[in-house]
Structure formats: structure tokens, C-alpha cells
VOSE-647960 format. One record per residue (C-alpha): residue in one letter; z, x, y. Coordinates in steps of 0.5 Angstrom, whole numbers, plus 500, padded with zeros to 3 digits. Layout:
BEGIN
AZXY ...
***
This chain:
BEGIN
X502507496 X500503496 X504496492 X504488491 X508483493 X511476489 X506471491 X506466484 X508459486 X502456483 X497454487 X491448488 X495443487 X492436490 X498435496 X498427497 X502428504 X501431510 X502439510 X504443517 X505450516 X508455521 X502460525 X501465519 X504461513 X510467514 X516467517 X516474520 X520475526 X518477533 X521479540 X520474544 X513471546 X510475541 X507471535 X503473528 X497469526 X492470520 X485473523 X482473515 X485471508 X482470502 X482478502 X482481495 X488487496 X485490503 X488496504 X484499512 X482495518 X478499523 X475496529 X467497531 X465498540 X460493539 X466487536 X465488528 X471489525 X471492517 X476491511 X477496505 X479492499 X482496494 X477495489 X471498492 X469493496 X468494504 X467487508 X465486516 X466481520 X462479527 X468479532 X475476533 X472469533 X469470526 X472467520 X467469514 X467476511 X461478510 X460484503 X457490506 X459496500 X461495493 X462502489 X467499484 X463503479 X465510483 X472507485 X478507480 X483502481 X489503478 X497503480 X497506488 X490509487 X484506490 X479505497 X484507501 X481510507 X476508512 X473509519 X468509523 X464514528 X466512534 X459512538 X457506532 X453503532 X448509536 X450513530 X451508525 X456512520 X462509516 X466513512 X471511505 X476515502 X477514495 X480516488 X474516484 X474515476 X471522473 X473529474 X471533480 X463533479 X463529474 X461523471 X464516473 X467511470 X471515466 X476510465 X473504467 X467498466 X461499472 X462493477 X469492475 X476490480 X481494476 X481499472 X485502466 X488508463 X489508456 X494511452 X494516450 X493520455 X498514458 X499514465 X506517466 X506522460 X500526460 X496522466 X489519467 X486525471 X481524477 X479526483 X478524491 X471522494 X469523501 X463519503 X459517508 X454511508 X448510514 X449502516 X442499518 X442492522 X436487521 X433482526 X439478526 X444482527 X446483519 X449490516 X445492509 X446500506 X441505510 X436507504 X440515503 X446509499 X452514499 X453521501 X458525498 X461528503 X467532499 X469531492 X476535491 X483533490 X485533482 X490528480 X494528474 X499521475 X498514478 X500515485 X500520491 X492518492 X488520498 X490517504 X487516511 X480518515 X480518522 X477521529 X480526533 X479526541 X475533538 X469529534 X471532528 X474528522 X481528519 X482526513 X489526509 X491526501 X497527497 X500531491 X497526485 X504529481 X508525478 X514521481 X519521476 X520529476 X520536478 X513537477 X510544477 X504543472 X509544466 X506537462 X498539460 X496543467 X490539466 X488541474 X488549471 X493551475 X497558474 X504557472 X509554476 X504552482 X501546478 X504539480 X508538486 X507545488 X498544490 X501542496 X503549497 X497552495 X494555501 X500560500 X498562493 X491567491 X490567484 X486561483 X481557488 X483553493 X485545493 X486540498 X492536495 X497534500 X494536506 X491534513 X483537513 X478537519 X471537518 X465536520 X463528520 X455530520 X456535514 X462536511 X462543513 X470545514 X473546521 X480548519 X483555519 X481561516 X474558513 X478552510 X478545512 X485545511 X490544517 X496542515 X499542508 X506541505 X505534505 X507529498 X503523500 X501522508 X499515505 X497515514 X495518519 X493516526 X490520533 X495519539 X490516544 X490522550 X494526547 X491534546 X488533539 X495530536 X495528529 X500523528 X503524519 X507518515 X508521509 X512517503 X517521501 X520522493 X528520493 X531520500 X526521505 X521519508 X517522515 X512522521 X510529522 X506531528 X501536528 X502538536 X494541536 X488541531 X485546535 X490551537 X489555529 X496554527 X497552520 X503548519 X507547514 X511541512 X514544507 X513538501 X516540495 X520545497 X523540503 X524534504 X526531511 X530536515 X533541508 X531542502 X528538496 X535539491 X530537485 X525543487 X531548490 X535548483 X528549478 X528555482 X520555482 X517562486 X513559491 X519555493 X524560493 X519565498 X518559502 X526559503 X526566505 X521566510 X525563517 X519559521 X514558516 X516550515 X514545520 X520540521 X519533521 X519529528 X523524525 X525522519 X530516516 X533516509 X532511503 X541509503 X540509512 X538503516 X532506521 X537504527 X544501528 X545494526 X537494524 X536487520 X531491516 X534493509 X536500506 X534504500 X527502497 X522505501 X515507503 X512508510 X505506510 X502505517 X503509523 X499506529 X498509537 X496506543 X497507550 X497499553 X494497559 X499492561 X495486559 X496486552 X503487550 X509488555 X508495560 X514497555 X510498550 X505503553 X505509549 X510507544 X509509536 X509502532 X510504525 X512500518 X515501512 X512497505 X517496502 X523495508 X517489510 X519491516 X515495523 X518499528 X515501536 X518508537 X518507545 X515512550 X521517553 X521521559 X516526557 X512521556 X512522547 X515517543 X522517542 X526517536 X532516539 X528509542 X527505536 X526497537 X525493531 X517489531 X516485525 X522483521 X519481514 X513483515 X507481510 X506487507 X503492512 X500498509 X495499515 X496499523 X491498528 X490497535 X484492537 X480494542 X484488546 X490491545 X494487539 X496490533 X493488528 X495489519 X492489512 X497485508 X495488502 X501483499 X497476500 X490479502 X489478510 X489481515 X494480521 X495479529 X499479533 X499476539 X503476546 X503471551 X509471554 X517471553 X517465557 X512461553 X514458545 X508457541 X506450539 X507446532 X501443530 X501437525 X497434521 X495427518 X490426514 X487419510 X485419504 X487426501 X483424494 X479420492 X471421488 X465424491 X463422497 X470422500 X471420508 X477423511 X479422517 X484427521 X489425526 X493432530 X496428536 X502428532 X502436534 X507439539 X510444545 X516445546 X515448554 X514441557 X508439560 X503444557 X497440555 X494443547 X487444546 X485442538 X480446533 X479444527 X476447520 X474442515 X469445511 X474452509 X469456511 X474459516 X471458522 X474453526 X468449529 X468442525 X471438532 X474439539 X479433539 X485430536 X482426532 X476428527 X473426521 X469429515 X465427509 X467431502 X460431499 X462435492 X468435487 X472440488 X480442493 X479444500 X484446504 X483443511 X486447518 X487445524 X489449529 X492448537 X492453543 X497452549 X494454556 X497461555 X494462550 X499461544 X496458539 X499454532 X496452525 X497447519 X493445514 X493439508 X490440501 X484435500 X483434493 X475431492 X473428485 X480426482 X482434479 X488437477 X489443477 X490445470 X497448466 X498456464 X502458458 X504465457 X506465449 X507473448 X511477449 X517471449 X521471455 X527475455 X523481452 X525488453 X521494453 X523501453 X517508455 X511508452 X513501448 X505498446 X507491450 X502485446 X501479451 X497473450 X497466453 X492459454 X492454460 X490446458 X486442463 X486434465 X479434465 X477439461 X480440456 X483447454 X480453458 X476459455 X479466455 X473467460 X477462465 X483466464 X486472468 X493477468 X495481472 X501487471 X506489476 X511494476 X517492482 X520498484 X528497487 X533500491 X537495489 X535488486 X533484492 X529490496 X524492492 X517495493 X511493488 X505497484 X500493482 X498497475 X493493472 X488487472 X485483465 X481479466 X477474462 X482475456 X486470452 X491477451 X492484450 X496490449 X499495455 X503501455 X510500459 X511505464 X516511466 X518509473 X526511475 X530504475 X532499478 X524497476 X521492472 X515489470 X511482472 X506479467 X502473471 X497469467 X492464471 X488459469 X482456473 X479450472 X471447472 X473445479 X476451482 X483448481 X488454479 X494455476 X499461474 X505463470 X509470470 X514472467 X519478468 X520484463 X526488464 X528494461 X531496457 X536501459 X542507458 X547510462 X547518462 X553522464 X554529467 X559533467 X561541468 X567545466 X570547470 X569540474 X568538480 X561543480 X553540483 X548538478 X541535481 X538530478 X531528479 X531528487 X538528488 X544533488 X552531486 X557532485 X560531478 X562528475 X557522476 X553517472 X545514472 X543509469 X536509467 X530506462 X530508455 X525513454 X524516461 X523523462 X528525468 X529533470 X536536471 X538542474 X545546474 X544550479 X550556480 X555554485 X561555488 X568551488 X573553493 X572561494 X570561487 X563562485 X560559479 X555561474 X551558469 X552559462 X549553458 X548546456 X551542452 X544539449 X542546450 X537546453 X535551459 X539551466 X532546469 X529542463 X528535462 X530530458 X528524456 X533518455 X536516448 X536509447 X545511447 X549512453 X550521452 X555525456 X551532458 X555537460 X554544464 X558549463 X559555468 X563562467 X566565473 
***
């Protein structure tokens, strides 16, 4: 998971001319007569949207905060739950999973799915303050050497309704539901929670093992693992006898009114085998089908399909000891039991249902781009025709963050989706991290990148969506400012269709300041509105603009990062102090308490496609010191400061922090032999380029060149045939030698 994308240009700038903006303020490309539109921004990093029976519609944000809205037609996001205490927000953990009993609001249930900050059965904040948006993890233990430990929490709360139609907390607060899955590293958090056609509840978690090497345990073994069967391996856990239990990397079923489990054998698991099935979702009218997007490590990334959760049969999708259709080079040459019982037991791995490669497009001549990858939606509707086109009934949508990108898998003769009926959706898409059909049949998604949550529409291929252009006099001037609007200037490119106008002149959200072309409004308090107008086609296609209205003579102010200087360079484990001020116009210097930083690790294939980790946020502070991370590379860090004025105005500055890094070569003698290193499997010779400090497994496996079979006999740095080893700061040859 989750994952956030650059959004640093400096904003609340006063415009002094007109501004129109395209409908969602991001160019993602459509089919013909689709378009996106933005239902609610102003989100703090929302991570699920589900949508209620009586019309409301409910955001997890990943703090730990869960908001409501009324219907499509409402704006203004009320706040129903905050558990930010019991939450630990830190890097891809977080409120990620979110759903709703589907006779709500009869039975008034909501369920959360979360990583929380404590152990299991413990105390929380282990790590954090109460009532706090983000976490840290000190170090030590640091949260890529030896790992912040936590757990996940499934929880359900009873929502009550007043007079007026407002959702409060019922008086029983949470319900802690299942509280389980330990996890040693920052990714690979629980996942997703959803109903089946049965009315059990399906919930989803990952492995919570490291990303940058083949973990079995080996580093602390804080979860209490038997040897070897730590890590990445709790995923297999229900293959082994010798310890309790664990539901890292499964799909469990359970009871939504006790939490008793419902799966196989007593247990609540249902499928295992899984590193981080971040999604999941039900097939509409299908036989209690489960549909799995699991984000895979170095090459692969999945949809699985458990075909029946009734049907008793355990399946297993072989993570870590597979990976797409073959085995997991990295696990396969450390030699590890479990594995190795799996490889020798024919059937016992369910294959996925589709797959796609990091270094492959998912379809020929597929704008999309290729390497950096993480699949993090996957959605299925059967249309009735009168939302999407009738081609869409039945299709799979799925998305990739870090591609930007989603996918329908087109319905085929069998009446499943199709894998070899790929279309391409949404090209650039915002940051889609969850994907959801509305009860009227669009195809709604949380942009964890800029906070909103997304539709899109369909209204014809015939009919182009109109242009909406604003004009606005005065933009500034001291309170009370009368400004008046002119949206005549708007357009539609079919001829003849005649425009209706609504405006938001107030920045509430809601559009109900004015019907006509012209409207005006009285700016009473200082402060930066942003007013909207938005105009409708008789198809009902619709377009936005906006202009920024500057009330009192107030300027946005100036932030300044003076530490770490630009051009610095860090190496794992580096101790990195930043510090920085902003000045205002009117102000004068702002206090630590008006200033606030956010850290984010870019993850790249290459160094244009590349996926983000929000690591952590400092607010209300002049500076600070972070631990600079593990993370394979092509990766670096972004530092951005913002500043906010008495007025509301704010401004930020980031700075790029690369890497420091080294070039590792592998050979062996005789050469021309198979090394692995982390993920992957080459042959040699072959060279990396990794940051200084970085801990990376490589194994020499025995092989074969021609009709020779070679053994191996040792390592030039002496260590064992699976070892790790941790980057020097000089380029290093690394040498595996094999007898006949």
C-alpha cells in the first residue's frame, strides 16, 4: 500500500485573473463520453469509500478518522469517528479497510480494519501521541532494521441517527472484533473488509515482512516465530503445527455479529499464501466469489479468485514461496523448509488468475507505464445498462497506484472476466487506491495522492463535456468585498446544447450560491476563498472552474528549509536533522506551531515511474531529526515544509534528497552460472546499483551450465550460500565459487 504522489507547487496564492480549470483539476484520460469529476476534496489521505442503502457515503482517511456525507449531492463531509490514538499511521500502515452491514441502516454497523499502535493485546499508543495524524518509529529500533512491531485490529462501531438525520458513535464506542496479525516492518498492513453474498464478513491482511529481503524471522524474531517460519513465511503458517496460529497473509471469514470464525477447519482463514492482498472485493451474483489484488515484491503483481468461500477448500496462493505462475527466486535459493515442502507437494499452490510483470505492459501498445508497480483496487459490477456502456456488464476494473492507471478486464463467453479482454480506463489517473461502484452505477475512487474521492461519469460518446470559464471582479480588496461573477463565457462544443449554471461562492462545497450566468457575492471576513462554478450539458455532462478570491489584502507567506542544505546525500541509518522558517507580509515570522513537514520516500522503476510512501509527518516544529530508510533503489526522499499565515494563506518548499549509492558485482567461477539477488535470479555476471548501507540477500543456488551440474563451494566474502549482505560505501565484486 498504500503510497503519496508530488503535490508541492505552492498554493493559496491570491489569483488576480480569471482561472478555469478542467472538471477534475487532473488530465486523466477516458474512453470516449466518459469523464471524471471530483465528489469530495479536502480529504486528508482517504484510503476506502463505501457507499450506504439509504444514500450516505463513508471515507476512511488513513489517520484514523472516518467522515459521512449525506448523498451525491452533498459536498460537506461530516466527521463520524476519529480513533487516531488506537491508529498507527506510519509509512503503508494505517485505517485502510472499511465496510458497512449491508442492511445498514436497519442494522447500523460500520467495520475498520487497521494497523494498530500497540502489540497484541496491549496498550496503545505504543509509538505515538493520542489524538495525533501521524506516527513515528524511533530508532532504534528503526523502521527497516529491526522494525517498529505492531498489530491489526478489526473492529465494528454501532452508528445511531438523531432527529435530524446526523450519525453519532452508538454508546457501546468500539468493539474490537479480532485483534491479531503481528507485523515487524512498515508495509504489508492489513488490507480490505468486505461482505460476501453469504453475510459473513471477509477481511484481508498482508505478511508485515520486510520489502528489501528474504525474511524468514531471521532479524529479531520479535512475533515469536519458530525458526525459519518467521517473516515472509507466517504467510504459510497454516502448514505448520509447532506454534499458535497467525493470520498474516490470508483472507478470513467470519461472523459480522461476533467475530467467531467461519473458515476452515475452526479457523477463520480461508485462503492464505498472500504478501500484501491490499483489495479485495465480491463478484456481484457470482457463487460467493472472492476477487484478491495482491502487490507483489520484485516482478509480479496478482488477482487471485477464491472460486467458492463455501465450498471448505483451503486455497493456497503460494507467497513467499511463489510469485506470479513459478517460484520466488529469492525464497526458492534460501532453501527454506516450508518452502521446499511446498515445491514437492503437486497442487497444493492455487495459480493466480492473472498476473502481469513489473518490466511488462498489461496489454499491448498500453500507454500505461511499465516497472514500478502496486495493485490497489479491484472492483466488480454487473451494469444494468444505464451507467456505463452495456460492454461494461460484468467487466473486473482494476488499478495500479503506482502505473496511475485503471484497467476493465472485459466479460467473456463464459460470462467471467476475461484476461485476454483488457481495455485501458483511466490513463493518469489520480492515485487510485480503492475502487467502488456506486449504487448508480459509476465508478467511484479514493485519491490517496491529493485527498478526494473521484467519479466517473458516463454520458455519451456522442456528447463532449462543456468548458466552464469564469470571470470574477474584483479578485481582492478589505473586507466587506462584493464580488461579482460572469460564467457567460462558458462553452460546449456539440452546437446547440444549452448550459445550466451552479455556483459555490461561499467554499463550502456545495453548489447552491446561484442558478444563473451571473452571480454575486459578499465577502464579510479576511481570508482566501476559492469560488467554483460548475456547468451541466442537457446530457448531463458536466464542467468546473474556479478563481481564487483574496479578502483583506493577504499574502500567502514564504517557507524556507535551511537544513539539510540542498545537494545532501544520505546513506541507511543516516540520523538526517532538518529545520526551516517561513516569513509573512503580514505577519511577520511565523512560529514553529504555524509550520509543518512532511517526509516521503519516492519509489521508482526508473526515474520518471514512481510510487510514493508517506513515511511520516512533523507538525508544529521548527526542525527535527529522521532515520533514513532501507528501500531498494531507484528511490529518494522528499522533505516538504509548509508554512501557514494568520489567514489561512500557505505556502511550501520540498527538497529532493537522493542517495548515496554503490555498484555491487556478481560473478562465479566457472562463470556463466545463476546468482539471485533479492527478488530475482541472473545470470552472471551482472551488476546492481544499490544505496550504501542497504541490507540485500543473495543466494548462489546449485546449477547447471550445459549438461554440467555445479555445486556450491563458497563465497568470496565468506559468507553462507543464502546470506545477507549490507552495502559498503566502495563498488565490491562478490564471487561464488562452484565445484563440479
Amino acid at each position: 500500500m498504500l503510497f503519496l504522489r508530488d503535490l508541492l507547487a505552492t498554493i493559496g496564492m491570491a489569483l488576480v485573473a480569471q482561472l478555469a480549470l478542467c472538471p477534475a483539476a487532473h488530465a486523466t484520460n477516458l474512453p470516449p463520453g466518459f469523464q471524471e469529476v471530483i465528489f469530495a476534496s479536502q480529504l486528508t489521505q482517504p484510503t476506502a469509500v463505501r457507499f450506504s442503502p439509504d444514500g450516505r457515503i463513508f471515507v476512511a482517511e488513513k489517520r484514523g478518522v472516518v467522515k459521512y456525507f449525506n448523498s451525491l449531492n452533498d459536498a460537506s463531509a461530516k466527521q463520524l469517528i476519529d480513533i487516531r490514538t488506537n491508529v498507527y499511521n506510519f509509512w503503508d500502515r494505517g485505517l485502510l479497510g472499511l465496510a458497512l452491514h449491508p442492511n445498514f441502516p436497519s442494522t447500523p454497523y460500520l467495520y475498520v480494519l487497521y494497523t494498530y499502535d500497540g502489540n497484541i493485546g496491549g496498550a496503545a499508543p505504543k509509538y505515538g501521541t493520542p489524538n495525533t495524524d501521524s506516527d513515528p518509529c524511533p530508532n532504534p529500533p528503526g523502521a527497516t532494521d529491526q522494525g517498529c512491531v505492531v498489530s491489526g485490529r478489526l473492529s465494528r462501531f454501532t452508528l445511531v441517527s438523531d432527529a435530524n438525520g446526523s450519525l453519532t458513535i452508538g454508546s457501546d464506542g468500539e468493539r474490537v472484533m479480532i485483534e491479531d496479525w503481528c507485523q515487524q516492518y512498515p508495509s504489508h498492513s492489513i488490507g480490505s473488509i468486505v461482505f460476501g453474498h453469504d453475510g459473513k464478513l471477509y477481511v484481508s491482511a498482508g505478511d508485515g515482512a520486510s520489502f528489501t529481503f528474504v525474511d524468514h524471522g531471521q532479524e529479531g524474531n520479535p512475533c515469536g516465530d519458530p525458526p525459519q517460519e518467521g517473516g515472509s513465511l507466517r504467510s504459510q503458517d497454516v502448514r505448520t503445527t509447532s506454534d499458535p496460529l497467525g493470520l498474516d497473509g490470508s483472507v478470513l471469514r467470519i461472523d459480522p455479529e461476533t467475530g467467531a470464525p467461519a473458515g476452515i477447519n475452526g479457523s477463520p482463514i480461508i485462503a492464505t499464501g498472500l504478501r500484501n492482498p491490499f483489495r479485495i472485493n465480491v463478484r456481484p451474483g457470482a457463487n460467493n466469489e472472492i476477487w484478491i489484488g495482491d502487490v507483489g515484491w520484485g516482478e509480479w503483481e496478482e488477482i487471485n479468485v477464491i472460486g467458492n468461500t463455501t465450498d471448505s477448500v483451503l486455497r493456497n496462493f503460494g507467497w513467499p514461496c511463489y510469485e506470479g505462475a513459478g517460484r520466488q527466486a529469492g525464497y526458492e535459493a534460501a532453501n527454506l523448509p516450508i518452502c521446499q515442502a511446498l515445491y514437492g507437494t503437486p497442487g497444493a499452490v492455487t495459480p493466480p488468475y492473472h498476473a502481469y510483470s513489473h518490466s511488462a505492459r498489461v496489454l499491448p501498445n498500453d500507454p500505461c507505464p511499465t516497472g514500478s508497480s502496486a495493485i490497489a483496487g479491484v472492483a466488480i459490477e454487473f451494469y444494468s445498462g444505464s451507467a456505463y456502456p452495456a460492454k461494461y456488464n460484468g467487466a473486473l476494473f482494476f488499478a495500479d497506484y503506482s502505473r496511475r492507471c485503471i484497467w476493465a478486464m472485459l466479460n467473456g463467453s463464459n460470462g467471467s472476466p476475461n484476461p485476454a479482454s483488457i481495455e485501458n480506463f483511466a490513463v493518469d489517473a489520480a492515485g487510485p487506491v480503492d475502487l467502488q461502484i456506486a449504487p448508480n452505477g459509476e465508478l467511484f475512487y479514493a485519491d490517496l495522492d491529493a485527498g478526494t474521492i473521484r467519479r466517473i461519469q458516463y454520458t455519451s460518446a456522442a456528447n463532449r463535456p462543456p468548458t466552464a470559464f469564469i470571470v470574477a471582479n474584483p479578485t481582492s480588496g478589505g473586507a466587506p468585498l462584493t464580488v461579482n461573477f460572469n460564467g457567460s463565457g462558458s462553452s460546449d462544443p456539440d452546437a446547440g446544447d444549452a448550459l445550466s449554471f451552479a455556483w459555490d461562492l461561499d467554499g463550502n462545497g456545495a453548489f447552491d450560491n446561484g442558478s444563473a450566468a451571473q452571480a454575486s457575492f459578499i465577502y464579510g471576513q479576511a481570508g482566501t476563498y476559492t469560488a467554483r462554478l460548475r456547468v451541466t450539458d442537457p446530457q448531463g455532462a458536466s464542467g468546473d472552474a474556479s478563481v481564487v478570491i483574496n479578502v483583506g489584502g493577504n499574502s500567502a507567506p514564504a517557507a524556507s528549509i535551511a537544513t539539510p542544505a540542498a545537494g545532501t546525500k544520505w546513506k541507511v541509518g543516516d540520523s538526517i536533522a532538518f529545520s526551516g522558517s517561513a516569513t509573512d507580509a503580514q505577519d511577520g515570522p511565523l512560529p514553529a506551531s504555524q509550520l509543518s513537514w512532511a517526509l516521503v520516500l519516492f519509489h521508482c522503476d526508473d526515474q520518471s515511474n514512481c510510487h510514493q510512501h508517506p513515511i511520516q509527518t512533523y507538525p508544529g516544529v521548527a526542525g527535527g531529526t529522521f532515520a533514513a530508510p532501507d528501500h531498494a533503489f531507484p528511490s529518494y526522499l522528499q522533505l516538504t515544509l509548509t508554512a501557514t499565515d494568520s489567514g489561512g494563506l500557505t505556502s511550501s518548499q520540498a527538497l529532493r534528497i537522493d542517495p548515496q549509492t554503490t555498484v555491487l558485482t556478481f560473478q562465479t567461477t566457472p562463470n556463466g552460472l545463476p546468482l539471485v539477488f533479492g527478488a530475482v535470479a541472473s545470470t552472471t555476471s551482472f551488476s546492481r546499483t544499490v544505496i550504501v548501507g542497504s541490507r540485500n540477500t543473495i543466494s548462489a543456488p546449485d546449477g547447471q551450465k550445459g549438461s554440467q551440474l555445479y555445486r556450491f563451494q563458497n563465497w568470496s566474502d565468506n559468507g553462507a550460500q543464502t546470506h545477507e549482505l549490507v552495502a559498503p560505501a566502495a563498488s565490491t565484486t562478490y564471487v561464488a565459487r562452484y565445484r563440479k
